[in-house]
N, C-alpha and C positions, 0 to 999 in steps of 0.2 A: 504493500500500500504506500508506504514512506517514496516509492519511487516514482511514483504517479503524480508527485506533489507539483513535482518542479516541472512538468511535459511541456509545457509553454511558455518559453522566457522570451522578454522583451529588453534588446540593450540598445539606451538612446545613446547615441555617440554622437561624435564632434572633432574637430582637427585641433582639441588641444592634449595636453599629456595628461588630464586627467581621464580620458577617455582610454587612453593606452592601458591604465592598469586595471579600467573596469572593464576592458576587451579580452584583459590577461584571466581573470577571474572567470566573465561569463564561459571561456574555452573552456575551462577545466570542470565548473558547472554541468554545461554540453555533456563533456565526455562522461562525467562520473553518473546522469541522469540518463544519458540517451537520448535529451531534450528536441524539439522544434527550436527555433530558435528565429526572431524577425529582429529585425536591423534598423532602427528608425534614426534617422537625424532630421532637422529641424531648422528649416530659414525664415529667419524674420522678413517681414515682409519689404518690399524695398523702399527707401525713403524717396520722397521727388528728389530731384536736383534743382537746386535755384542757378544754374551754370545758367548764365545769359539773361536770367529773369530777372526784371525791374520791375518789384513792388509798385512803386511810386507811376509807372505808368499801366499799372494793371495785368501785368506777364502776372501768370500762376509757372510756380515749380512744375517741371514737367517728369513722368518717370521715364526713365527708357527702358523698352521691355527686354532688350540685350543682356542690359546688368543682370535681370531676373534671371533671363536663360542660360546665361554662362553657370551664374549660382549654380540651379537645379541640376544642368547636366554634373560638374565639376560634383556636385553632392553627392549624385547615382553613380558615376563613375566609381567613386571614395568605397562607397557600400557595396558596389558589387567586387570589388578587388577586397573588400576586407570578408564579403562572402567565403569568398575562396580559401579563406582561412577556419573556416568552421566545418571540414570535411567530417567531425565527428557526429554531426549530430545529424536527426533523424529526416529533419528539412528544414530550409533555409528561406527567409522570407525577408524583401525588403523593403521600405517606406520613407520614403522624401517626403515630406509634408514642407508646407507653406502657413506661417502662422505665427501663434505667440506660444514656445517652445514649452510649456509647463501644460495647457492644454491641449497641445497635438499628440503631447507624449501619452497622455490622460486618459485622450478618444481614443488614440491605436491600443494602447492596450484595453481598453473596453470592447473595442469594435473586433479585435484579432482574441479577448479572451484568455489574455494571459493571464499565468498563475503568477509569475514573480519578475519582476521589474529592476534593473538593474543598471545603475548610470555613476558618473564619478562625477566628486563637486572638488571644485575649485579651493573652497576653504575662508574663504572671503567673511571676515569679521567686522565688527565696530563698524563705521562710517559705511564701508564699501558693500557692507550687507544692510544697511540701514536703505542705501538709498537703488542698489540693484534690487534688493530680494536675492531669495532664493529659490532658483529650480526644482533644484532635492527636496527642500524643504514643502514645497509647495506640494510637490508628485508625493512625498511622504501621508502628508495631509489627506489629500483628497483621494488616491488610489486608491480601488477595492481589491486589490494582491498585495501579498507581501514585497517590501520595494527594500533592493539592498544597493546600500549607496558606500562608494568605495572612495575612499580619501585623497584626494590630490597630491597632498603634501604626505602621506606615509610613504615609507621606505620597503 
């Protein structure tokens, strides 16, 4: 029964190092479970560019949807080479989402039905967590799976 637990893991990643060691964690997870496993990262959305825009004569910031789709691919690209990496487990699944990154992580794992949730935080205290927030802390909060959040800063 105890193996059945973990069959659906969810790990949100990111191109910083704290992603690296909650990638090193969900492998061995995978392996020791037999797991599913889906891939999610997360782009905020894109901001205008005031490049050329004069308020004062009524220009609006305009987006360009380039920037957008460099992102996106550049993101699937990331996740399907970090796929590659998870040959132990039972299947492999992956999710670019577009959004604000604490509720995309929130939906996928509601909508995909995972058991447990798996992401790395930054570590970010005092001020810097006053005025960011936190991701972890948020997906902590509100997820209906157990969520294990792996340390930025441990060794």
């Amino acid at each position: 029964m105890a193996k059945l637990r973990f069959q659906r893991i969810l790990l949100a990643v990111d191109d910083t190092p704290c992603s690296l060691k909650a990638i090193e964690y969900a492998k061995d997870i995978v392996e020791e479970f037999n797991s599913s496993i889906a891939l999610i990262t997360v782009i905020p959305p894109t901001s205008p560019a005031s490049y050329g825009a004069d308020p004062l004569l009524g220009q609006q910031p305009i987006v360009v949807p380039e920037v957008s789709e460099l992102q996106q691919k550049s993101a699937q690209d990331y996740l399907n080479n970090l796929a590659l990496d998870f040959s132990s487990a039972s299947e492999v699944f992956v999710f670019t989402r577009i959004g604000s990154v604490r509720e995309e992580i929130l939906l996928a794992a509601q909508e995909w039905e995972a058991k447990l949730i798996i992401l790395g935080s930054n570590g970010r205290t005092g001020f810097d967590h006053f005025i960011s927030g936190s991701v972890s802390e948020s997906v902590i909060r509100k997820a209906e799976c157990p969520v294990l959040v792996i340390p930025g800063k441990c060794e």
